[in-house]
C-alpha positions in Angstrom: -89.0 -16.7 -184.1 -88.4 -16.4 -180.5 -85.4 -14.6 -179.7 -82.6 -16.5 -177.6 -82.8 -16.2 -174.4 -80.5 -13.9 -172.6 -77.5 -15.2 -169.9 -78.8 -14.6 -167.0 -77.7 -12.1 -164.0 -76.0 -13.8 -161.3 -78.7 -13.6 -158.5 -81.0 -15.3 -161.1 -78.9 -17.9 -162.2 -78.1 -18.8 -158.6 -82.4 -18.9 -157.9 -81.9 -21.2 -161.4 -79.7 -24.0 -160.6 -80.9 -24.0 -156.5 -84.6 -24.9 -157.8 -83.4 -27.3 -160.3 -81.1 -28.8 -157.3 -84.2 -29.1 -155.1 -86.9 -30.1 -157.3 -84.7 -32.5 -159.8 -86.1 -31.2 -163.0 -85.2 -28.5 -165.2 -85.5 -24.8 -164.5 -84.7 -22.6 -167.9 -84.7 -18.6 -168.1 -87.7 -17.4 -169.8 -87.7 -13.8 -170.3 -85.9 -13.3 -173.6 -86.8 -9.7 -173.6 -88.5 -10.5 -177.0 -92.0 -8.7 -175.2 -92.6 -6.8 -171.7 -93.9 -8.2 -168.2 -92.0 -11.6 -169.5 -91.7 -13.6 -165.8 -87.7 -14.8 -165.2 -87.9 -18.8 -165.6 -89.3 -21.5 -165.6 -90.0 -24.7 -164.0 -90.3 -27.8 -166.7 -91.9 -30.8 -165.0 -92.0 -33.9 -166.9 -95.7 -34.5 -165.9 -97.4 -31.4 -165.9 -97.2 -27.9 -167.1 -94.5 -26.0 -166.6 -94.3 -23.1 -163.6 -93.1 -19.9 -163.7 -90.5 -18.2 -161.4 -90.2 -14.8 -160.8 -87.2 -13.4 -158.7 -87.3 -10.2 -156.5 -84.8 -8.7 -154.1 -85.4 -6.7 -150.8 -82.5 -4.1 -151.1 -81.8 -0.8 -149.2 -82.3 1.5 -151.5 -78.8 3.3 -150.1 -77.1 0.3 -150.5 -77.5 -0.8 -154.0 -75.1 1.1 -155.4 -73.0 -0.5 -152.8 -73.9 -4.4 -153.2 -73.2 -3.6 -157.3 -69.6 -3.0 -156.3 -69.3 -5.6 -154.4 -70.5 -7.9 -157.2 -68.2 -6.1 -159.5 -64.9 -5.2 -157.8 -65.4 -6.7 -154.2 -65.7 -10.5 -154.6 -69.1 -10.0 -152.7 -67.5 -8.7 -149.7 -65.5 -12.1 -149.0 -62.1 -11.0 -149.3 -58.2 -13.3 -148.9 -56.1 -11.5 -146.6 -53.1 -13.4 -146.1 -51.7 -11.1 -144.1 -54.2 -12.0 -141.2 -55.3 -14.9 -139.0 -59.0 -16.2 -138.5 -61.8 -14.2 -139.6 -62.6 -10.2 -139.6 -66.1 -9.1 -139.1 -66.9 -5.4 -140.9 -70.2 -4.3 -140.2 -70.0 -0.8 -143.1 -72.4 1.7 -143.3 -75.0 1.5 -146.6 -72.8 3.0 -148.7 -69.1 3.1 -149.0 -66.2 3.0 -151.3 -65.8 -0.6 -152.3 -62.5 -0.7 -153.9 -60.8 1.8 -151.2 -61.7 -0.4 -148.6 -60.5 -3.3 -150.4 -56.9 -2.1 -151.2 -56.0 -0.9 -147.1 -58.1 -2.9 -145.0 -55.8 -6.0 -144.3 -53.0 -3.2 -143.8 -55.0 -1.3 -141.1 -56.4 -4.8 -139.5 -52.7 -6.0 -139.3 -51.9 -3.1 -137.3 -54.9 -3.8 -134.9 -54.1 -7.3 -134.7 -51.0 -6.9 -133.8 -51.7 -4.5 -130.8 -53.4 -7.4 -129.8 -57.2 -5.7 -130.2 -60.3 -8.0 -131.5 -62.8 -5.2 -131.7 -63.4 -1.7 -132.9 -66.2 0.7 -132.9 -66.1 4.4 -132.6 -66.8 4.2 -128.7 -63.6 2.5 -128.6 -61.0 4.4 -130.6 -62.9 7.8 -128.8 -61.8 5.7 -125.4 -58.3 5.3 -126.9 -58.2 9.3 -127.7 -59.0 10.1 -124.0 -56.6 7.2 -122.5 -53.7 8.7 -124.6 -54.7 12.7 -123.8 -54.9 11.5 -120.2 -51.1 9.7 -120.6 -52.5 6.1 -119.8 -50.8 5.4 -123.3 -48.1 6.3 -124.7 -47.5 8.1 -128.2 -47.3 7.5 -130.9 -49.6 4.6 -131.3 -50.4 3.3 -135.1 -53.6 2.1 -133.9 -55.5 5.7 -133.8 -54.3 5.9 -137.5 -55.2 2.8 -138.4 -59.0 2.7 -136.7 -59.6 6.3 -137.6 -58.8 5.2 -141.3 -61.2 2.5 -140.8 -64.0 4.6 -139.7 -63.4 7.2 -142.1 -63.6 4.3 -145.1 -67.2 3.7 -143.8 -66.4 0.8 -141.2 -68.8 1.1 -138.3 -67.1 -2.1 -136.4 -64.8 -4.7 -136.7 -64.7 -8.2 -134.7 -62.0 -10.6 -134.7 -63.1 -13.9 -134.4 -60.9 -17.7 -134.7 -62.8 -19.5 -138.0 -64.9 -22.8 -137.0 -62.9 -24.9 -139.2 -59.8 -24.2 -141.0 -59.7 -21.9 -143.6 -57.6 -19.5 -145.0 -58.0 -15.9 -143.2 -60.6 -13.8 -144.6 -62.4 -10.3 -144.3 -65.9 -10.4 -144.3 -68.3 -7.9 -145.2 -71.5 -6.6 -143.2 -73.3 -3.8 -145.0 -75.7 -2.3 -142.2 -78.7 -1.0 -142.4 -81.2 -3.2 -140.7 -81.7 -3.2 -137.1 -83.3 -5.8 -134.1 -82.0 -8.7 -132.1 -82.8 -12.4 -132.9 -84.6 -15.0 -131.1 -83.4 -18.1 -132.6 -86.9 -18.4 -134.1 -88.2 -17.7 -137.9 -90.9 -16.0 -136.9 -90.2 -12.6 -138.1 -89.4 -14.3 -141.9 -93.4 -14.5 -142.4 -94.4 -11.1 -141.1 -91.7 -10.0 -143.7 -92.7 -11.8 -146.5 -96.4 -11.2 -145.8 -95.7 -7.6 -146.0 -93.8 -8.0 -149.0 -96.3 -9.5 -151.3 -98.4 -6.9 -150.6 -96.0 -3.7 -151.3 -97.2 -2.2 -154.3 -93.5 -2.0 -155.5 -93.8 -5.7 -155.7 -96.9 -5.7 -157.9 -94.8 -5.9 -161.8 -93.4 -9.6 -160.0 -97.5 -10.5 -159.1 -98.5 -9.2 -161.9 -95.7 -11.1 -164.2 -96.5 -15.0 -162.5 -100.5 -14.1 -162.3 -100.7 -13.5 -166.8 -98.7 -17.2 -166.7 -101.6 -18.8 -165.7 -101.1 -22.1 -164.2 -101.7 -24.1 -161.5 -98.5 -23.2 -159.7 -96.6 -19.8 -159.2 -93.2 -19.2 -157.6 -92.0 -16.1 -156.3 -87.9 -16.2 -155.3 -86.9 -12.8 -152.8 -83.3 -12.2 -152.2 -83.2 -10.3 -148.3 -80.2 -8.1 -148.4 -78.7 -7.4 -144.8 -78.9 -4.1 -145.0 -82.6 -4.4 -146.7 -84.3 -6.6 -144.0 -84.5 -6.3 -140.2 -81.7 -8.4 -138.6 -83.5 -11.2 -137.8 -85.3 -11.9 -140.8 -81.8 -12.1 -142.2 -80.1 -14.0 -139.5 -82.9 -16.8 -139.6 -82.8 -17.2 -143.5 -79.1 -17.0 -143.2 -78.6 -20.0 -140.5 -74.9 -20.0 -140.6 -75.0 -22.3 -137.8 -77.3 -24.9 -139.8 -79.7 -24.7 -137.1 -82.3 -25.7 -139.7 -85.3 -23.1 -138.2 -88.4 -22.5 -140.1 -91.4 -20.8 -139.3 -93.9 -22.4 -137.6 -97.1 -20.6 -139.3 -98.0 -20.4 -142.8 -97.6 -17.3 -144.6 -100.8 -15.4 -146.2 -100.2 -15.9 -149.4 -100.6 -13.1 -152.4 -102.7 -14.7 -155.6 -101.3 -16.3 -157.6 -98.1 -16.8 -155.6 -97.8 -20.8 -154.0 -94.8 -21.3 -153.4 -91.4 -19.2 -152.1 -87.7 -19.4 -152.2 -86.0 -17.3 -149.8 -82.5 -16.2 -149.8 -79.8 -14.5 -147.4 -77.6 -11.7 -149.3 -74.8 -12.7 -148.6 -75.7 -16.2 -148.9 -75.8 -19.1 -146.3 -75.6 -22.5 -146.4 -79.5 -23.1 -147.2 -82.0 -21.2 -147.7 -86.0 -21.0 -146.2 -88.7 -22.2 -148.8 -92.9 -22.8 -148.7 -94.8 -24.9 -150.9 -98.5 -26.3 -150.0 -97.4 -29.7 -149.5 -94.4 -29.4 -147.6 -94.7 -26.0 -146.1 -91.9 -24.4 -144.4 -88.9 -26.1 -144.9 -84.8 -25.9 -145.7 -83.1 -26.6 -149.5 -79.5 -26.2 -150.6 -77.7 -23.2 -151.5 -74.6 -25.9 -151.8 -74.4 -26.0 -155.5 -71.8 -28.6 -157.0 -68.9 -27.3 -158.8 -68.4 -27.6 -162.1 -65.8 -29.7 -163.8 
């Protein structure tokens, strides 16, 4: 007897119930650990066999200790701070100490805000340093203590910034690691996901779909900020709902046909392929429960 099949971890369960959302039929976990190289789910059309799904992340090595905290003790790096106004921006190195940040930065933000600053980075609070050893400021000043605390947490900058609609004030979390500027195109999605296919630490998730068999096999890649270049991010991310997709097809690994990519952390959709559509935007709105 087949065993049950286990509750799913959170990324996959997300990937779950945005394919079911999109497609309009059932998506189910499949790998009940009952046997190895078991894919994640799958897809049960009403008409035709069923598809299987495997899911994959691209994740910085140095920041998956990280981006378990978050998940854990950190609310995934979307944090209430009452305290505040608007929105704070913290781009963090790779790794940090989730719950220490946590518990002091609204306290060390307030002070900032209320000095009336928007912005920190280490060029910044080193200016500061000079403009007070020079006497263009005057001592004391709770802002040195309260950026240099910052820093020392693992903060590499923080932007102030008035939210787009209201909300209640938040800090958001950045964790770094990639690098590049974007061009408002999607471009650079394809030459990433190319590349991915191919990795040979991607080969268990190829392997997984191709002993399905099938006509169709899906293949569903988280891109972590701090695992992707910045613009491979930024365009899967599309905070802005700009709706960009890439405008050439991607080359394909056998027997992958079709891809659902996601932003980590999430945006308001996410970028997907399938040979009859091709490139083109689904939901990460999911409906809440009541």
């Amino acid at each position: 007897m087949a065993k049950r099949p286990r509750e799913l971890p959170r990324e996959e369960e997300f990937v779950r119930a945005c394919i079911e959302q999109e497609l309009g039929v059932k998506v189910s976990p499949h790998d009940d650990g009952s046997r190895p190289g078991m894919f994640d789910l799958k897809i049960e059309y009403p008409d035709r066999p069923m598809a299987p799904v495997e899911v994959s992340s691209a994740v910085n090595d140095r920041s998956q200790s990280t981006l378990g905290a978050l998940s854990r003790h950190g609310k995934d790096g979307i944090w209430a701070a009452p305290g505040l106004t608007g929105v704070w921006c913290l781009e963090t190195q790779p790794v940090f100490d989730v719950r220490r940040l946590r518990a002091s930065a609204e306290g060390h933000l307030a002070v900032l805000a209320a000095a009336g600053l928007t912005e920190l980075d280490s060029m910044s609070l080193s200016v500061r340093r000079v403009q007070h050893r020079t006497g263009a400021l005057a001592m004391p000043d709770p802002v040195l203590g309260a950026a240099g605390a910052l820093l020392n947490m693992g903060v590499e900058r923080a932007a102030w910034f008035d939210a787009e609609e209201p909300r209640e004030p938040v800090i958001f979390l950045l964790i770094g690691g990639g690098s590049g500027s974007w061009d408002g195109t999607a471009e650079a999605v394809v030459d990433w996901i190319d590349r991915y296919m191919k990795d040979q630490c991607r080969q268990d998730n190829i392997t997984k779909l191709a002993k399905a068999g099938g006509q169709e096999a899906h293949l569903a890649v988280y891109a972590d900020i701090g695992g992707v270049d910045w613009p491979v991010w930024r365009a899967i991310e599309d905070r802005h709902n700009s709706d960009v997709v890439p405008t050439i097809a991607p080359t394909l690994v056998p027997p992958v046909t079709h891809l659902w990519l996601f932003s980590n952390p999430g945006g308001r959709t996410g970028i997907a392929w399938n040979p009859q559509r091709g490139w083109h935007r689904f939901s990460c709105f999911l409906p809440v429960a009541t």
